[in-house]
N, C-alpha and C positions, 0 to 999 in steps of 0.2 A: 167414501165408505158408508154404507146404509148399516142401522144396527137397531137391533129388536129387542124390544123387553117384553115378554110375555105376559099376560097378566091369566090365571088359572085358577081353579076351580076344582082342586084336589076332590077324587075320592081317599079319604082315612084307610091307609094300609092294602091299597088294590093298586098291587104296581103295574099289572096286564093293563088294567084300563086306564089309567094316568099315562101311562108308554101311548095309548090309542090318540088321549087327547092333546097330550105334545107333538104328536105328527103333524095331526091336522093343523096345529099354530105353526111346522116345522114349513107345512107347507103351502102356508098362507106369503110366508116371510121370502120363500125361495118364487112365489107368482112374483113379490112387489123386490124381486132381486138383491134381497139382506146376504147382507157378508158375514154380519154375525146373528145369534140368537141367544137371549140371556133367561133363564126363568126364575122363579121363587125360589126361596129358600127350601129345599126337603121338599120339591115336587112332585119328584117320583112317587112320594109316600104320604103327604102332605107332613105337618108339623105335630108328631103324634110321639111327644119324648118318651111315654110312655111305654111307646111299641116299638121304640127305636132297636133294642137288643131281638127282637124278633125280624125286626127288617131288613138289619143292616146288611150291609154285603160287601164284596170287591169290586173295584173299577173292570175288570174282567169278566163280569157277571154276563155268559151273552144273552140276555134278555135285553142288553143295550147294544148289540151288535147293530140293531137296523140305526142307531142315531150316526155310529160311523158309515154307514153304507149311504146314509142321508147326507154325512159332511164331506165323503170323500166325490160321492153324484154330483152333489151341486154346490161344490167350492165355497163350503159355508161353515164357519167356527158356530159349534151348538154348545150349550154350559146347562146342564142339568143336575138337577139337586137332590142327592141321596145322601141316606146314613151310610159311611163304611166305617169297615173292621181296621184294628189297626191292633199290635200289639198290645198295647194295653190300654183299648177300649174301643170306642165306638164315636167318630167324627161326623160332622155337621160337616158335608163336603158337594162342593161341585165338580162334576168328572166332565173334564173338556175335550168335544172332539173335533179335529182339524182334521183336513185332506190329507189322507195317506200319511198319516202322523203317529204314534203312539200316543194313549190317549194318557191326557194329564190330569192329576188333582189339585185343586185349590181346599183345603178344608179352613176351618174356619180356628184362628189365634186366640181370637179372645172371646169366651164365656160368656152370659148373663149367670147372674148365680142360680137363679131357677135351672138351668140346666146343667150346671156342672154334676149334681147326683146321676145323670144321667149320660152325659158325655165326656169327652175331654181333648184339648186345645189339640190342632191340628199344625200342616206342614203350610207357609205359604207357597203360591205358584210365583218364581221370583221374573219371571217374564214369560208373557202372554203377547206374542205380535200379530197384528190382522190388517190386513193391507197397509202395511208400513205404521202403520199405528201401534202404539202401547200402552195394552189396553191394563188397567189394575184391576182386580177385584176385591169384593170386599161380602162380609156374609153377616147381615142383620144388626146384630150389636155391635159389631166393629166398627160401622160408621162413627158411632158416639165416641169411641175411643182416639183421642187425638193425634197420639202415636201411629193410628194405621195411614189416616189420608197424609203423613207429612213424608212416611215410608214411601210413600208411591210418590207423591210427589219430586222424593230424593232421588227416586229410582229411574225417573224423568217419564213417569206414566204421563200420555196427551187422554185418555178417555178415564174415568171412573163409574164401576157399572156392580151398582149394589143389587144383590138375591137377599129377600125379606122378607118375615111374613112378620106384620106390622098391623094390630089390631085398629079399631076406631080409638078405643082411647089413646095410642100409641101414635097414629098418624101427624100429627101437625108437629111434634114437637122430633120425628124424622124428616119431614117436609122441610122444617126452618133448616135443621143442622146439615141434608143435604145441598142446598142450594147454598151455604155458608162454605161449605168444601166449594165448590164449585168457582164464586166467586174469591177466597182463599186465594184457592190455587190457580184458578185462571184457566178452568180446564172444563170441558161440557162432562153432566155427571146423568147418571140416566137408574133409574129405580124401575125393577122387576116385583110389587108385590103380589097376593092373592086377595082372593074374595072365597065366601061360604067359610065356614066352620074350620078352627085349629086351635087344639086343646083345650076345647070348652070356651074359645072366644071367638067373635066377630069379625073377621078381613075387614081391611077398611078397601083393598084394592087403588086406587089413584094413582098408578103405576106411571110415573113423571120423568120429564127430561128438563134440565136447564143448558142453558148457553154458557158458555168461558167466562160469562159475567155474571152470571147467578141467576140469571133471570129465567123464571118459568117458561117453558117454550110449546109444550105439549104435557096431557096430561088423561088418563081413562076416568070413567068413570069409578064408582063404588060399587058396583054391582057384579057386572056382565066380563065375562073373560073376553080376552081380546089381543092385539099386538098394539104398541105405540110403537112408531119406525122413524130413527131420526138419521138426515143424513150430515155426513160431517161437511161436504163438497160445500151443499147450500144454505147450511144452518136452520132447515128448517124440519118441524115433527107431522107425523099426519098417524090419526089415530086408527086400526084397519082391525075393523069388528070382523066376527068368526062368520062364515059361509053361512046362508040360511039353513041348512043341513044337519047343523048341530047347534040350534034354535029348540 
């Protein structure tokens, strides 16, 4: 199984052209033949809690029609990050789409408190399979929460694949605690963050994978969007920067 963490470069509250530039990483991943594609946290929209009640939407929304026309083409699970609605309120969610599948949500359980004025806890996706694999998710703050990676664990997840938008001050001490899941549980963990601007702070981007043992395996840089692609077959990552074309 090959599987992709995207690493992006939100424009704030322009979902037309956030939809433009997840293509292009959709179909960078489908040249280097990814099974699956994971992005950021709040991609679609970037990380703008602020405008989340203006943005939010349904899994339904078909402005995401072409992501299913992209999973069900080329046999490829996509996980993208939008606000939706829900009855009483507005979720931190990734809408998952499989070949010929109804598409499914992951929203996110657990809070930071900074965002609860603004959101509130979601449904988890209780299994997510991709070529025989079981894959968990997890969305930003949840990593920290210890209760989430031992749920997945229990649940006999083999991959853990966090969406984050994970500032420079914030980075290293997600770094330590990802690779501490990993080795934990015994299972290769792989981190989707961004780079440029969300909610007035700095992406650190680093968008990382480790091995069953915790050990760093690949890893982007802090800057530049891109794909890290790890495959599970041969244990190893290769980092696949954007076409010169959107340079």
């Amino acid at each position: 199984m090959r599987v992709c963490v995207a690493q992006t470069k939100p424009k704030a509250g322009d979902i037309p052209q956030n939809i433009e530039a997840h293509l292009t990483l959709i179909d960078l991943a489908v040249g280097h033949n990814g099974d699956l594609i994971l992005f950021p946290e709040l991609s679609l929209t970037g990380y703008e809690p602020t405008q989340a009640s203006q943005l939010a939407t349904t899994p339904d929304d078909t402005r995401l029609d072409v992501f299913q026309q992209r999973s069900t083409l080329h046999n490829l699970t996509i996980a993208v990050g939008i606000p939706t609605r829900v009855p009483d309120g507005i979720c931190i969610s990734l809408v998952v789409f499989q070949p010929d599948t109804p598409r499914q949500v992951y929203s996110k359980q657990y809070l930071h408190a900074d965002e609860e004025p603004y959101f509130v806890p979601g449904q988890p996706l209780t299994e997510l399979s991709v070529c025989t694999h079981s894959v968990a998710l997890a969305i930003c703050y949840e990593l920290s929460v210890p209760q989430h990676a031992q749920a997945a664990a229990d649940r006999g997840a083999n991959l853990y694949l966090a969406s984050v938008v994970k500032s420079v001050n914030g980075i290293d001490k997600a770094l330590t605690r990802l690779a501490a899941i990993a080795q934990t549980y015994s299972l290769p963990v792989l981190m989707a963050n961004s780079v440029g601007q969300a909610d007035g702070d700095e992406c650190a981007g680093r968008s990382s994978v480790w091995n069953a043992s915790g050990i760093l395996i690949g890893q982007l840089n802090g800057t530049d969007e891109g794909l890290l692609l790890f495959d599970t077959y041969t244990q190893e990552a290769m980092a696949l920067p954007l076409p010169s074309a959107r340079e």
